[in-house]
C-alpha positions in Angstrom: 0.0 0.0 0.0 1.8 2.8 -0.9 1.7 6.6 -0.4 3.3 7.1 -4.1 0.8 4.8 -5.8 -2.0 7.0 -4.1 -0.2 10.0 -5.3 -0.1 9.0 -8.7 -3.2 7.7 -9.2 -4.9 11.6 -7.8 -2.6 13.2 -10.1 -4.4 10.9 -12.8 -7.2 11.2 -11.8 -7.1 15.2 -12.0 -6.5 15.1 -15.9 -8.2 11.8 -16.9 -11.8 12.4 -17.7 -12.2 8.6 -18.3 -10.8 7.5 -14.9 -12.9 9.7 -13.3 -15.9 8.1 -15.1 -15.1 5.1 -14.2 -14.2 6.3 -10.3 -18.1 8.0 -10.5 -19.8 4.3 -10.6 -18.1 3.7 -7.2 -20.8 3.5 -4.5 -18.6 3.0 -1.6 -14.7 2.6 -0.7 -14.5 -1.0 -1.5 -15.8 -0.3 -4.9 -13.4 2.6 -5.3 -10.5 0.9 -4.5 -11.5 -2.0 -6.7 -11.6 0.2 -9.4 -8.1 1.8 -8.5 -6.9 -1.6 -8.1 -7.7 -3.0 -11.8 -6.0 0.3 -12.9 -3.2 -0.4 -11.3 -3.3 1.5 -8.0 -2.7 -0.2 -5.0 -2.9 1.9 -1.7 -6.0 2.0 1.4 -8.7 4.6 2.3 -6.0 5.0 4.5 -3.2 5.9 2.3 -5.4 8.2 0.2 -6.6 10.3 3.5 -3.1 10.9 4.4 -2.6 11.8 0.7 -5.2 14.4 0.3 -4.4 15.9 3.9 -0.8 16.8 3.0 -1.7 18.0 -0.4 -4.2 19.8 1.3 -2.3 22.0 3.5 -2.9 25.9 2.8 -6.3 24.7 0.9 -9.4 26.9 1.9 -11.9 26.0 -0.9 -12.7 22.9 -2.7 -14.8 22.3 -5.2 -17.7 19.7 -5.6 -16.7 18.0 -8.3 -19.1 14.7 -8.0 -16.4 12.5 -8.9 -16.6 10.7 -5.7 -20.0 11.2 -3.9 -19.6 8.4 -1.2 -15.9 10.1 -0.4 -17.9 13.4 0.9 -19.2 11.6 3.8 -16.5 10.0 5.0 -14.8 12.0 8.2 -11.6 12.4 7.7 -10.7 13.9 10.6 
């Protein structure tokens, strides 16, 4: 499971309309990370939280996207 796997697979996921198509029919994390997995991805919900937090240091607006509906109720912190 691996922070750099996580990282490359948001950076992907930021430019690749298809992948985020794809990431859109995930209705929970198991399916999400199913879906990261047969991409080639291999991290945890656990791996990505600690991913998004330290790119998102300074950040004081996101944007709903819809990409990953069941990811906005999860509690991160």
């Amino acid at each position: 499971m691996s922070k750099e796997s996580a990282t490359k697979f948001l950076e992907a996921a930021t430019t690749n309309e298809s992948l985020r198509q794809k990431l859109k029919l995930a209705a929970n994390s198991e399916e999400f990370l199913k879906i990261a997995s047969e991409l080639g991805y291999d991290f945890t919900t656990e791996t990505l939280q600690v991913v998004i937090e330290k790119n998102s240091d300074g950040v004081m607006f996101r944007r709903k996207t819809g990409i990953w509906p069941w990811l906005r109720s999860v509690n991160w912190t």
